[in-house]
Every structure is written in C-alpha cells, then in structure tokens.
N, C-alpha and C positions, 0 to 999 in steps of 0.2 A: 135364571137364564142359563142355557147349556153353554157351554165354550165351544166355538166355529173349530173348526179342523184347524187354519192358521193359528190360532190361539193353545191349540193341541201340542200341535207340533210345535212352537216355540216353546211351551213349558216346559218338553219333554227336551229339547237341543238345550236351554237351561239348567237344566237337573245332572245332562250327562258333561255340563261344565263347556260346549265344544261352541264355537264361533259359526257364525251365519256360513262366512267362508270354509271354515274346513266339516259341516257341513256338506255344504253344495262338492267339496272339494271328493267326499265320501260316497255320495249320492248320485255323483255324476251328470251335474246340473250346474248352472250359474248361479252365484250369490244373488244374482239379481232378482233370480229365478225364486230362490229360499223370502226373500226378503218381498216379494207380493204375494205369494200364497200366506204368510206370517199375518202379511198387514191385511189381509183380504182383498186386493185387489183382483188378484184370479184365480182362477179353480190348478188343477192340472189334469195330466191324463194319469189314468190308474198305473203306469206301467213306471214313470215317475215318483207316484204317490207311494208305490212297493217302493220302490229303491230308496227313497228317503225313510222311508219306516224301517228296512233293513240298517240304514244308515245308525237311524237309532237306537237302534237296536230293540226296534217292538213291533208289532205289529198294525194292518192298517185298521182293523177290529177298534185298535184301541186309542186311534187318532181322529177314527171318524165320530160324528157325533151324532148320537144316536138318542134317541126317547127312551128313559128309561123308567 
C-alpha cells in the first residue's frame, strides 16, 4: 500500500526532527491545519501544500503519492 500525502508529510516533519507547530509555524499555516492533512482528515490547496513542502524542505513531486 503506497503512503497518503498526510503520511508523507509527517515522515518527512519526522526525519527533519521539527514539531507539528514549528512546522505550521514555517509554512505559514495552523498546527491544526498540519495536524488533519497528517491524519487525513483533509486535503489542502496546492499553494499551501508548496509552502509546507518548502517548509520541508522538499518538494511536492516527493510528498505526493504517486503509482510507481
């Protein structure tokens, strides 16, 4: 089973050590915000989904999930 974008994105906020909050805090977004995209509660819009990829410092190429 592929991992969902939320699942993406947390591994990747994981790996670079950084908290939900300073996150959202880089991304320019609410934790609350971080924290339903994570759990999959909701989608967001691309122009957020860039900024938190920037946040991460990766791309959204390698957040999204894709058929491979």
């Amino acid at each position: 089973m592929k991992a969902t974008l939320g699942e993406r994105m947390k591994e990747r906020r994981l790996m670079l050590g950084l908290s939900v909050k300073e996150l959202a805090k880089r991304a320019k977004v609410s934790a609350s915000y971080i924290y339903a995209i994570e759990s999959g509660e909701r989608g967001s819009h691309i122009d957020k989904l860039a900024r938190i990829a920037r946040a991460l410092e990766t791309s959204l190429v390698e957040l999204w999930p894709l058929d491979k």
